[in-house]
C-alpha positions, -999 to +999 in steps of 0.1 A: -336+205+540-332+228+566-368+220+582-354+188+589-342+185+629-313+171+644-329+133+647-346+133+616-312+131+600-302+110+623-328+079+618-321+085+576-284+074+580-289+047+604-318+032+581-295+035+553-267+016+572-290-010+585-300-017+546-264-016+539-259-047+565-292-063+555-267-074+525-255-102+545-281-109+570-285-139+545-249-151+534-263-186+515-282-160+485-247-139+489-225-168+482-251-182+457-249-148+436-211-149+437-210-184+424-237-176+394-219-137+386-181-161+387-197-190+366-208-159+339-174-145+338-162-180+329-188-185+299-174-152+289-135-162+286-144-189+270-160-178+242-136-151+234-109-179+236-131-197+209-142-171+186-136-166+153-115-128+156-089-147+178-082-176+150-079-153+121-053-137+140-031-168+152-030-173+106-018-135+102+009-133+072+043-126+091+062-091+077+097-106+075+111-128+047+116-167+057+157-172+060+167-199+028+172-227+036+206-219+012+227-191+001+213-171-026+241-164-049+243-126-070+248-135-106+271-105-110+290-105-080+302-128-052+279-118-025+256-143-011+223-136+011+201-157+035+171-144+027+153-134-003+148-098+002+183-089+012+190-103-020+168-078-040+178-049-020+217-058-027+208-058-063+188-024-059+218-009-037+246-020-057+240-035-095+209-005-100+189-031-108+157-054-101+152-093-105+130-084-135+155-061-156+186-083-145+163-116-166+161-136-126+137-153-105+131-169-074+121-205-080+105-218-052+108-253-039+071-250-044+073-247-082+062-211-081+087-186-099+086-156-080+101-117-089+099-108-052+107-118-019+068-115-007+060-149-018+081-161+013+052-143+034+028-167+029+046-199+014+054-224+042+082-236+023+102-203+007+128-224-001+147-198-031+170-208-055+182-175-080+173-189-120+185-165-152+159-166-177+174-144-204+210-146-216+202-111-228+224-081-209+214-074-173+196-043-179+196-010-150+179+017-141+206+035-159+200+021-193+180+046-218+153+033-239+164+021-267+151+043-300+152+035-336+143+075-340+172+095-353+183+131-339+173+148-369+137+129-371+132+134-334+143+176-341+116+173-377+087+162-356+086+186-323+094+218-352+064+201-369+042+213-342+011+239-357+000+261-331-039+274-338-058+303-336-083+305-306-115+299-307-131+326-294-111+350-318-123+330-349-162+336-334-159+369-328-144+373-364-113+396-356-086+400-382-055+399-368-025+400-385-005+367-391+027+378-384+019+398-347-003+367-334+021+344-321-005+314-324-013+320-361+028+311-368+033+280-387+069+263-389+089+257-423+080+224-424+041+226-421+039+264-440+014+247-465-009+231-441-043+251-424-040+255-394-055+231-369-086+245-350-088+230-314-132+234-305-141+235-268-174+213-261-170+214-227-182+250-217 
């Protein structure tokens, strides 16, 4: 404040710097403190070295494919990977195919027969060897699905289609004219069937 003199100000530092050296008028409770506040900071490390968080994450699933312990051979070609995903991706790339639609698995030394590499993630063995299953054709992505329907039953049921009148125009009790509606037109094949009436319980 500005009431304050000169010496006034003066006696409020100094008693602030002699309770500033007060600190180690007594250095045995000093070095005491520093030994309990260092002997805290140990408990500390300690526990975080033993919890729980830190042993969960030394078990984490690794992200890349184990290498096999031998070459896994391409039943349609001559190429030969190390791991188990290179493998799949090769057949992907190159064949357009997967290890399901080609009829193959990954037997593991484990006895597990695996369609994909991520059972190497978290088997400590992952030791592949590439097994045919079907003797069937090595299906691809390629391949259409195979149909008994003929052309001209597939073209018979999509003209069978009946389109029906609206709702709202059967409620309000218009009479519209067949032939100038386009949703009161039936095909050649259905000409003697009602038309299907489609009822909105929604609204």
């Amino acid at each position: 404040d500005s009431s304050e003199t000169v010496e006034e100000v003066k006696k409020k530092r100094s008693s602030r710097i002699d309770s500033d050296d007060n600190f180690d008028e007594d250095p045995e409770k000093t070095m005491k403190k520093l030994e309990a506040f260092s002997k805290k900071e140990l408990k500390v490390v300690i526990n975080k070295k033993e919890s729980s968080c830190n042993k969960e994450s030394a078990q984490k699933i690794p992200r890349s494919a184990k290498i096999n312990a031998t070459e896994l051979e391409c039943p349609n070609c001559e190429y030969r990977g190390k791991t188990a995903q290179s493998l799949t991706s090769y057949l992907r790339a190159n064949h357009c195919t997967t290890l399901a639609k080609a009829g193959l698995v990954l037997r593991c030394d484990c006895g597990v027969d695996a369609l994909s590499y991520r059972h190497s993630y978290k088997c400590d063995i992952a030791n592949f060897t590439v097994v045919r299953t079907s003797d069937g054709p090595i299906q691809t992505f390629k391949d259409k699905k195979d149909s008994s329907e003929t052309v001209e039953e597939r073209r018979k049921r999509r003209s069978s289609t009946v389109f029906s009148k609206p709702v709202n125009l059967i409620e309000s009790g218009d009479n519209l004219d067949k032939d100038s509606d386009p949703t009161m037109k039936k095909s050649k094949v259905d000409s003697k069937k009602e038309p299907i009436v489609a009822i909105d319980l929604t609204g």
